[in-house]
C-alpha positions in Angstrom: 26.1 18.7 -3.8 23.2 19.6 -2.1 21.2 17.4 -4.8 23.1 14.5 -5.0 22.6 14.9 -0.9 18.6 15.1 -1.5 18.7 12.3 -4.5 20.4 9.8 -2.2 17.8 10.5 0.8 15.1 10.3 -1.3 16.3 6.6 -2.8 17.1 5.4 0.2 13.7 6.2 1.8 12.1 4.8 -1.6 13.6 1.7 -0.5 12.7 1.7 3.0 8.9 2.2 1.9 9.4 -0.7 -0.5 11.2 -3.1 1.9 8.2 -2.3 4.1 5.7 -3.6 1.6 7.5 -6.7 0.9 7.5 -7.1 4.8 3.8 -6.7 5.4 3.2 -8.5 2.4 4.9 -11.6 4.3 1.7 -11.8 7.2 -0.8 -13.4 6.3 -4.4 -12.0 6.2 -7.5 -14.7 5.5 -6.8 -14.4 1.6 -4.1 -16.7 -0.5 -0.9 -14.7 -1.4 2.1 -16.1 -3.1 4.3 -13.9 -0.6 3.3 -15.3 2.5 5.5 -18.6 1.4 7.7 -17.6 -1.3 11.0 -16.4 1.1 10.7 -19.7 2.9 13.9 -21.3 2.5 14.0 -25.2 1.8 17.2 -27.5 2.2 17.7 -28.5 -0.7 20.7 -31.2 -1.3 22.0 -29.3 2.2 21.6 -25.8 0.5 18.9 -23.4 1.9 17.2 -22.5 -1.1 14.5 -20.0 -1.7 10.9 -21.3 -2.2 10.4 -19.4 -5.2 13.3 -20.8 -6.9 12.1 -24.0 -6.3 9.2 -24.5 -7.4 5.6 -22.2 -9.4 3.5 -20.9 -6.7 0.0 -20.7 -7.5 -3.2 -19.3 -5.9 -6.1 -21.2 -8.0 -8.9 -19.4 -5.5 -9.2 -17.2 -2.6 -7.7 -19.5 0.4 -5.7 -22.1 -1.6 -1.9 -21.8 -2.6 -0.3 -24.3 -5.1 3.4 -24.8 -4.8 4.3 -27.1 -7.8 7.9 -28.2 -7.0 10.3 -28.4 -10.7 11.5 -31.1 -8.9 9.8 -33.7 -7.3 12.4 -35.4 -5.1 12.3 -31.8 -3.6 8.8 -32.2 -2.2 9.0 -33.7 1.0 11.6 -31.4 1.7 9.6 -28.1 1.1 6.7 -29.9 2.4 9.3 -29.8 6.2 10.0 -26.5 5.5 6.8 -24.8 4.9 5.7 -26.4 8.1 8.8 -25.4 10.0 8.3 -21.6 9.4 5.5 -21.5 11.5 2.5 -20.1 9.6 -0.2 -21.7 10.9 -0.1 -23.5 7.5 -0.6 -27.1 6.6 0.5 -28.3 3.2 -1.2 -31.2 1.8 1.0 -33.1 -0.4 -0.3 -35.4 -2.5 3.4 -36.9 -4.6 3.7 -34.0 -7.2 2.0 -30.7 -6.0 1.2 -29.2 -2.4 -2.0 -27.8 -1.5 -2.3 -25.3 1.2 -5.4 -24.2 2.7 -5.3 -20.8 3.6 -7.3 -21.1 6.7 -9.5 -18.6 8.0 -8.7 -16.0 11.1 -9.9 -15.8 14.8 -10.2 -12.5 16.0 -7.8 -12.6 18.1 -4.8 -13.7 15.6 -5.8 -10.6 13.7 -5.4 -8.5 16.7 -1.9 -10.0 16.9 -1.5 -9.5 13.4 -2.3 -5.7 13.7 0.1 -5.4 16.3 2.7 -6.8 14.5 2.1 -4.3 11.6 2.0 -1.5 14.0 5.8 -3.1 15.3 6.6 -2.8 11.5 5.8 0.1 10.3 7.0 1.8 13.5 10.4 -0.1 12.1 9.8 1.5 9.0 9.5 5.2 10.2 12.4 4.5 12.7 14.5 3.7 9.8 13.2 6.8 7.5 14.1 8.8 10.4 17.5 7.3 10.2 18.4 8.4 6.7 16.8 11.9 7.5 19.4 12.0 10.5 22.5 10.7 8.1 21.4 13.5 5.2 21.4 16.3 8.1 24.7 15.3 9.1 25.8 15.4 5.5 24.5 18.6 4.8 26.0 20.3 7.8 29.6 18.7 6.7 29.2 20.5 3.5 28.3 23.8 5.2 31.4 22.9 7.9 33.6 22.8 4.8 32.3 26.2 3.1 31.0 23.8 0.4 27.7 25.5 1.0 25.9 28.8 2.4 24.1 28.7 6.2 20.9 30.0 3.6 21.8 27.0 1.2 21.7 24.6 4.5 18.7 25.7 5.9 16.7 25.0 2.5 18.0 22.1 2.4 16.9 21.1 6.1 13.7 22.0 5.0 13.9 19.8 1.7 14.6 17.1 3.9 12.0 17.3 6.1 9.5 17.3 3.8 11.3 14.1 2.0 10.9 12.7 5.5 7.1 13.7 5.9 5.7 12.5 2.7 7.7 8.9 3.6 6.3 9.1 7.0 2.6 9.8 5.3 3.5 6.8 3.0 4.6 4.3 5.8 1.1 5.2 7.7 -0.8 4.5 4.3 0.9 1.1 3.3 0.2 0.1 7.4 -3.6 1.1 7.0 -4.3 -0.6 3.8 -2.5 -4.1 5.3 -4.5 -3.4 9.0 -7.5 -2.9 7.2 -7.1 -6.4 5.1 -6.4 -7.9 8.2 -9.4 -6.8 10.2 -11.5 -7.8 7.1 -13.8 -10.6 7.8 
């Protein structure tokens, strides 16, 4: 019990950690990702549809992404939407591809930028914190219902807390590495 308990904490926090990533890897830094525009959605025939189900998203050099639509009546319409989302981006489209110029950052958009991965990954250890709080409250059912020993619980606790820890550690890490790509010029 007290494993499936610890096995369900630990997956849920693995998915915290890697909803995290896919987060940060949505703000743009001065170098040409894939992920900054791939969960745009585009109305397509009056269904919002996915970017990356759209259309092959390329990054031929440093600062340019390629969105190749599979169709081409589709263009103009994920030309709109890449512009509605707000990027800072401006697609070029030419009839059958869109160019996008990653351009580069002032200073004081990457400050805003490393605030808003600070607001995220404090999001991120809010919500580790969470499923530590929910696998407490689990484990002292257990021990409420004699399932378990008061020794048993309080290993447990401690299993826990060092699941939560090494998250935590892992939360600050993927924030540094992303803060770090930002504030490089």
């Amino acid at each position: 019990m007290i494993e499936e308990t610890l096995e369900g904490t630990n997956s849920k926090m693995g998915k915290t950690i890697e909803a995290l990533r896919k987060e940060l890897a949505t703000i743009r830094t001065g170098r040409a990702s894939p992920a900054i525009i791939d969960h745009i959605k585009v109305d397509y025939h009056g269904v919002p549809t996915p970017l990356k189900q759209m259309a092959t998203i390329s990054v031929p050099d440093a600062r340019l992404l390629l969105v190749q639509p599979w169709d081409r009546s589709a263009i103009s319409s994920i030309d709109k939407a890449i512009q509605k989302a707000d990027l800072g981006l401006n697609p070029a489209n030419d009839g059958n591809v869109i160019r996008i110029t990653i351009p580069l950052l002032s200073e004081e958009r990457r400050k805003e930028l490393v605030k808003l991965v600070h607001k995220r990954a404090e999001d991120g250890r809010v919500a580790v914190r969470n499923i530590r709080r929910n696998a407490l409250e689990e484990l002292r059912d257990l021990e409420r219902n004699k399932e378990i020993s008061e020794d048993e619980l309080k290993r447990a606790q401690e299993q826990v807390q060092q699941l939560t820890d090494s998250f935590i550690d892992e939360v600050d890490k993927t924030a540094k590495v992303k803060e770090a790509e930002l504030l490089e010029v």
